[in-house]
VOGU-3710 file (C-alpha; in Angstrom, 3 decimals, decimal comma):
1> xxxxxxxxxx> 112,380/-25,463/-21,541  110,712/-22,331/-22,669  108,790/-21,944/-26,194  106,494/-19,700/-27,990  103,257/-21,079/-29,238  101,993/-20,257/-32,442  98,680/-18,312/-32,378  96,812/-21,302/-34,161  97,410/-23,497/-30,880  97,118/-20,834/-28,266
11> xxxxxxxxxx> 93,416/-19,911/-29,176  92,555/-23,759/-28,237  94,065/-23,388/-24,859  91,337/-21,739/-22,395  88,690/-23,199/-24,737  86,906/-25,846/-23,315  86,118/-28,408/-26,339  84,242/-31,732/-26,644  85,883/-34,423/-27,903  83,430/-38,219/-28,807
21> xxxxxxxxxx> 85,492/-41,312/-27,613  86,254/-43,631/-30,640  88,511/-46,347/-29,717  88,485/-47,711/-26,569  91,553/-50,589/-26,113  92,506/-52,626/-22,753  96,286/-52,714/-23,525  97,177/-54,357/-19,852  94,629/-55,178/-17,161  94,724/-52,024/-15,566
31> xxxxxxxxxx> 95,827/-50,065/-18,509  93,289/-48,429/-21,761  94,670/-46,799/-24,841  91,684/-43,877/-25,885  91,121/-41,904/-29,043  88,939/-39,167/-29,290  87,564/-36,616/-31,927  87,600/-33,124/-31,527  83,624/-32,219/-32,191  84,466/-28,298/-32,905
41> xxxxxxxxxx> 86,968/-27,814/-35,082  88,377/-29,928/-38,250  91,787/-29,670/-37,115  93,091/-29,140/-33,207  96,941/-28,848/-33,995  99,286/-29,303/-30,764  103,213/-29,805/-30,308  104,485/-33,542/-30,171  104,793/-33,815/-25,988  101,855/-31,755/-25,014
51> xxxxxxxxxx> 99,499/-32,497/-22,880  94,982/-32,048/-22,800  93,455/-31,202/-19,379  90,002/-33,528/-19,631  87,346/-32,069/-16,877  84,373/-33,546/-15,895  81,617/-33,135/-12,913  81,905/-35,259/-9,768  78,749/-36,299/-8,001  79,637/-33,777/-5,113
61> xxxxxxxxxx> 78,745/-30,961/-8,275  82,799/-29,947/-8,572  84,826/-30,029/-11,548  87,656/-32,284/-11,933  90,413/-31,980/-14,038  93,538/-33,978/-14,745  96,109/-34,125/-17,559  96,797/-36,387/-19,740  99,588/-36,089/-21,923  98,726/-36,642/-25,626
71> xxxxxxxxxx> 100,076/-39,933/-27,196  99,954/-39,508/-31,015  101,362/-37,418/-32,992  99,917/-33,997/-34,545  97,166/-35,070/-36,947  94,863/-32,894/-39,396  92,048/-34,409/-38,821  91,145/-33,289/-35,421  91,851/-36,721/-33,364  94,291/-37,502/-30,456
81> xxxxxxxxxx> 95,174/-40,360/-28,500  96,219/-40,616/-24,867  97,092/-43,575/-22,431  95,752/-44,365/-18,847  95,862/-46,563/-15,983  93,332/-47,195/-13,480  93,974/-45,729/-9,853  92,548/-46,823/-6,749  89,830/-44,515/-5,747  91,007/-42,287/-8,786
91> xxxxxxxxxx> 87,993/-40,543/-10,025  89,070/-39,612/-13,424  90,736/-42,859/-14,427  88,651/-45,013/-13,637  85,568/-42,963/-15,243  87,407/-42,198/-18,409  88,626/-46,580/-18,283  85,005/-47,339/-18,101  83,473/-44,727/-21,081  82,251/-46,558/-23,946
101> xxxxxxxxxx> 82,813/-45,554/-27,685  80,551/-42,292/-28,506  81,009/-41,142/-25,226  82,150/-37,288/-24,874  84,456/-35,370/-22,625  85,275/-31,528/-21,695  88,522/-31,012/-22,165  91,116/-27,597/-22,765  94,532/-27,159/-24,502  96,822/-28,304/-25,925
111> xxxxxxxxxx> 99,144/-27,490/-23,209  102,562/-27,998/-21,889  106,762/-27,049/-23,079  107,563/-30,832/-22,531  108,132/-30,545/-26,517  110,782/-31,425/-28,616  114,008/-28,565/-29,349  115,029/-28,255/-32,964  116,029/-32,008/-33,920  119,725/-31,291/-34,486
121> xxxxxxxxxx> 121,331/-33,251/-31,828  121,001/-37,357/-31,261  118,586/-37,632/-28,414  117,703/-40,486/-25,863  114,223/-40,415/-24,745  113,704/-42,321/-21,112  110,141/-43,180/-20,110  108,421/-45,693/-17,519  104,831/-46,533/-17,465  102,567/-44,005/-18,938
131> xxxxxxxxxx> 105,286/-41,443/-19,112  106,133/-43,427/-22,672  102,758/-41,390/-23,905  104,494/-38,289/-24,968  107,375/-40,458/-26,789  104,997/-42,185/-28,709  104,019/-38,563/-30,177  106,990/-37,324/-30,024  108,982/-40,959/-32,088  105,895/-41,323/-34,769
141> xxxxxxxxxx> 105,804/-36,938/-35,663  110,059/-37,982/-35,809  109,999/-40,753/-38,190  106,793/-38,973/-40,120  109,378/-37,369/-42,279  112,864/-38,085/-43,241  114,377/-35,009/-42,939  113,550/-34,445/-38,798  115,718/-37,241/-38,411  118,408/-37,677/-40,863
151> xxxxxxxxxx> 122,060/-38,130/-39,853  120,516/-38,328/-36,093  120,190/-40,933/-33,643  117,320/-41,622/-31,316  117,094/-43,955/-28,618  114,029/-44,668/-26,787  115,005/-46,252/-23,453  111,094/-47,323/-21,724  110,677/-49,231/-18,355  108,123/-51,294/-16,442
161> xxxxxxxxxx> 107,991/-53,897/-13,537  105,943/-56,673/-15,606  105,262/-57,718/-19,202  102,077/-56,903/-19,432  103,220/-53,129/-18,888  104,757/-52,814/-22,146  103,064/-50,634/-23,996  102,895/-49,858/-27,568  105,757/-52,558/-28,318  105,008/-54,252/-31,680
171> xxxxxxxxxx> 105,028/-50,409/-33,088  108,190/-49,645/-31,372  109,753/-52,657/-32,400  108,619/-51,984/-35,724  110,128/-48,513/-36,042  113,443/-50,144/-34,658  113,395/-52,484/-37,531  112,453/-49,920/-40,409  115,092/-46,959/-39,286  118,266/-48,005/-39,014
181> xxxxxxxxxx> 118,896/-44,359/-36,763  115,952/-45,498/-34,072  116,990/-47,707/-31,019  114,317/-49,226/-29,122  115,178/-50,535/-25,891  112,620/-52,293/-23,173  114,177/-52,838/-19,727  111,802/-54,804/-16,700  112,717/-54,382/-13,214  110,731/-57,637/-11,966
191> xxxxxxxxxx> 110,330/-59,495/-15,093  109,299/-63,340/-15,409  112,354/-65,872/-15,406  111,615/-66,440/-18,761  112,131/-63,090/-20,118  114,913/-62,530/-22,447  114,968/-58,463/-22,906  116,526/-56,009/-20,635  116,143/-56,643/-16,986  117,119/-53,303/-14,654
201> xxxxxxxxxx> 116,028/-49,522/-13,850  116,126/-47,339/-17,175  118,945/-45,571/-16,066  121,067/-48,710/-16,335  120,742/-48,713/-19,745  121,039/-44,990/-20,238  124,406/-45,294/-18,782  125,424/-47,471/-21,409  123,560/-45,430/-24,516  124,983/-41,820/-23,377
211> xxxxxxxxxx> 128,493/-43,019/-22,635  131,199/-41,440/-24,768  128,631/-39,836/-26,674  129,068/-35,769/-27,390  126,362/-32,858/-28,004  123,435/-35,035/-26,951  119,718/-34,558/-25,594  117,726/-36,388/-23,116  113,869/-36,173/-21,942  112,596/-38,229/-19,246
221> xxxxxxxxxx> 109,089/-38,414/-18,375  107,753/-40,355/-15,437  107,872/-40,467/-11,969  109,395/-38,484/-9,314  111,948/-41,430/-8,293  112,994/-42,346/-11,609  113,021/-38,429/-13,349  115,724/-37,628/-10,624  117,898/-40,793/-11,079  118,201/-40,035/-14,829
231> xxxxxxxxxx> 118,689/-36,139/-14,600  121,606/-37,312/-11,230  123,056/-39,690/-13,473  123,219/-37,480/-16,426  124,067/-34,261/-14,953  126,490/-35,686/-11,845  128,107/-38,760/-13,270  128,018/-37,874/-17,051  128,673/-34,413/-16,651  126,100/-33,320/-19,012
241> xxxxxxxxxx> 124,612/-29,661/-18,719  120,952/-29,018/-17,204  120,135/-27,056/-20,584  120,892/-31,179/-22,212  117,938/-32,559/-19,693  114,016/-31,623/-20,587  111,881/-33,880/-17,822  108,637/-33,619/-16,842  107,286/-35,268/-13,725  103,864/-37,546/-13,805
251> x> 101,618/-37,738/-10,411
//
């Protein structure tokens, strides 16, 4: 998907800004939920789905950058939110896991066309793992305001392997109970015995969503394995056209 930023936003992008760490949360063993504040400017306005590139020095002297995708929705007050998990010998995440609160990072952006068309159509959004960061954005900046999502429907189809994956539940499953129009839907792949949502891929249960539905719009975001099992199933065995599929692929 192509788009043309507004002049406000693309000012921000080669900019390199400090942002101070507020909120540090472990939301699964391996998993931290971090807000920052933008120290430069009172507002740093970005698109629902885009994504900040934090930098910061390794001890060989080299920069090191990685992208996070931004997992709140535009705010005026400057803030943003995104999601990580720890990786094995991963430099960033594992320095960013263990900042503490007042803490500040280098960062650029906003960045990214992984953003959301003109909400005419009903959309499904499919996420696994920390690809449901954009969708959190993207759901909350929806349901902000009645009219982006009257007379539409919106599904949010997200996927782990264990419980303790699931993130941002209680506020998804509070959305689902407040609008009617907004379908939240939690699938695990190796779940406990005991667990009594959705068991399968996410693409199980987008079959059943998309079927004998007209005129809609997916996005996928996650990785490579499951992005191209949603776009086959969409585009091969639901016929849909490419121009219905925005995805965007997570290391």
């Amino acid at each position: 998907m192509t788009t043309t930023q507004p002049q406000e936003e693309t000012k921000y992008q080669k900019k390199i800004l400090t942002a101070e760490l507020t909120k540090s949360l472990l939301i699964s063993p391996d998993s931290k939920h971090l807000e920052f504040k933008v120290r430069e400017v009172e507002q740093f306005p970005f698109k629902a789905g885009q994504f900040v590139s934090i930098r910061e020095m390794r001890p060989d002297g080299k920069w090191h950058t990685r992208a996070y995708s931004i997992a709140s929705p535009p705010r005026t007050n400057g803030t943003f939110d995104v999601v990580l998990n720890r990786v094995d010998n991963g430099f960033m995440s594992n320095w960013l896991c263990d900042l503490e609160v007042g803490a500040k990072v280098s960062f650029h952006g906003p960045h990214g066309l992984f953003i959301m068309r003109e909400p005419k159509h009903d959309a499904v959004f499919i996420a696994t793992g920390t690809g449901i960061a954009p969708f959190r954005s993207m759901v909350h900046w929806l349901f902000a305001d009645p009219e982006r999502n009257r007379e539409r429907q919106i599904w949010l189809v997200f996927g782990t392997r264990y419980e303790h994956g699931i993130y941002y539940q209680e506020e998804f499953e509070q959305l689902d109970r407040e609008h009617p129009n907004f379908h939240y839907i939690c699938t695990l792949s190796r779940g406990r015995e005991d667990w009594k949502g959705c068991r399968g891929y996410v693409q199980d249960h987008v079959r059943e969503v998309v079927r004998g539905r007209e005129g809609m719009i997916a996005y996928i975001c996650g990785l490579n394995d499951m992005v191209d099992a949603n776009r086959k199933l969409l585009m091969e065995e639901m016929g849909w056209d490419r121009k219905q599929v925005v995805f965007e692929r997570y290391d």
